[in-house]
N, C-alpha and C positions, 0 to 999 in steps of 0.2 A: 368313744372312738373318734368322733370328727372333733370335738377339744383338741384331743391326741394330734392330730392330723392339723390342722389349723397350726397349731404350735410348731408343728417340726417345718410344716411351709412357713411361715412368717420367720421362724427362726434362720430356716434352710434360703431360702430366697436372697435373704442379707449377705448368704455365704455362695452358695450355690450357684446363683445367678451369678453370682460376681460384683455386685455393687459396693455392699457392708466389705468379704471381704479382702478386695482388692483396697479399698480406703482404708482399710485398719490396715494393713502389710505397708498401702506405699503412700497414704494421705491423701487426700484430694488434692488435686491440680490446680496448679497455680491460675490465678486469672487469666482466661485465655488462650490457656496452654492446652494441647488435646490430651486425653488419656486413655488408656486402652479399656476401661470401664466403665465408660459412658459416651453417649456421643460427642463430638468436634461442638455441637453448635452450644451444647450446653455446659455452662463453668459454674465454677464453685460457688456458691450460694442460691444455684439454679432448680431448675426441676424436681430433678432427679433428688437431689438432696431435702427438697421441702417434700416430695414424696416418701420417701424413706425415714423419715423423721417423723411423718403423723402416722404412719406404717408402726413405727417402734411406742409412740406414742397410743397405737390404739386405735386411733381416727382414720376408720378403713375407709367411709365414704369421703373425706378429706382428701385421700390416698387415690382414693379412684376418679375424682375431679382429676389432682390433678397430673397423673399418668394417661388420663382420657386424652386431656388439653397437649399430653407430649407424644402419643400417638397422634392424633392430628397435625402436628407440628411436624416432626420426625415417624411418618409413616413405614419407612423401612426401615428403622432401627428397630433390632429384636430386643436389645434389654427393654425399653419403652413397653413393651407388648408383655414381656416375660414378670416386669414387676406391676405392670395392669393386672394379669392375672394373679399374682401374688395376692393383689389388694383385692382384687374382688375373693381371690379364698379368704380373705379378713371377714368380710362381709356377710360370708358364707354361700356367697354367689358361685356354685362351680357351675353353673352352664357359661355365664360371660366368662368365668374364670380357665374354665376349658378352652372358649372362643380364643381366648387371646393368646394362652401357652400354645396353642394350635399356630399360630399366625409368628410364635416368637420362634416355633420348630421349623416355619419354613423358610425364614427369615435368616437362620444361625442353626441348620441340618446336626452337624456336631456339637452346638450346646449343652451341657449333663445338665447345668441350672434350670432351661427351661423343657427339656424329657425328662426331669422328677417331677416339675413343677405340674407339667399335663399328667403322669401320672398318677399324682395324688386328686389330680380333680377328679381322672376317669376312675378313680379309688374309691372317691366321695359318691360318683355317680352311679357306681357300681356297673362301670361301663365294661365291656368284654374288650372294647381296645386297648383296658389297664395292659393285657398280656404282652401287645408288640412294645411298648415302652419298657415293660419288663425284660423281652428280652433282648432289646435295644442296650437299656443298660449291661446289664449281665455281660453280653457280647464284648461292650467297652470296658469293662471293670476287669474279663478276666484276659485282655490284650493288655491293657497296662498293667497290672498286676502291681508291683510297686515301683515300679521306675518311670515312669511318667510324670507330666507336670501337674496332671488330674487325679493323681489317687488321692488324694485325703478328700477330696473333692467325690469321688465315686463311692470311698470308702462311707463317705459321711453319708449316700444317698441309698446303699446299702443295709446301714444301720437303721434307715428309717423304716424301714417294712417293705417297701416296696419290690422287693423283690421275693418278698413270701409269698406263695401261692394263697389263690382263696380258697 
């Protein structure tokens, strides 16, 4: 089960959060240029992308340097925090992993990437606050329904379990 779960977050994260895939739909950002999927200070060959890349590659403490070193950096940026957590679910750290998707929800309130992402930790933890994320999502899933910019996005978070009861 937490294989399972580990997998659909690392998978889901790339997508979910928004990082993986907004970069696969619209590329990374030109040097310098800002983009809606990462912060202004950080550009293409940056953080975020050597994050993401030892993420995909495996090397989750890699991952967790260094998202640590861009929370530190960029303290109110929720991706920074939402793929910190992502990396520590690599590691299979969900209490830091929860810490951080906790801090990526209060950061970015309407995030789906980072309420699946704390969901799966409070999943892993078998925490009873799994329910409000569940029915957080649900709430937003069955408002958009398919016409919004977030359904394959809710749909995909959907699919992961998260919204099965235990």
């Amino acid at each position: 089960m937490v294989g399972l779960m580990r997998s659909a977050l690392l998978a889901g994260v790339l997508g979910l959060a928004g990082a993986g895939a907004a970069m696969a739909q619209h590329g990374p950002a030109a040097e310098g240029e800002p983009s809606f999927d990462r912060p202004t200070v950080v550009t293409r060959g940056g953080p975020i992308d050597a994050g993401i890349a030892a993420m995909k590659a495996k090397h989750y403490h890699e991952a967790v340097v260094t998202f640590n070193a861009l929370t530190d950096a960029t303290p109110q940026d929720p991706r920074a925090w939402a793929l910190l957590g992502a990396a520590y679910a690599g590691e299979l750290n969900w209490k830091a992993s929860k810490k951080a998707y906790e801090r990526a929800v209060k950061l970015a309130p309407d995030d789906i990437g980072a309420h699946a992402g704390l969901g799966l930790a409070l999943q892993a933890l078998k925490d009873p606050a799994l329910q409000a994320q569940r029915d957080w999502l649900k709430v937003r899933s069955q408002a958009c329904a398919d016409s919004c910019p977030d359904a394959a996005r809710l749909k995909a978070v959907e699919s992961s379990g998260l919204f099965a009861s235990s």
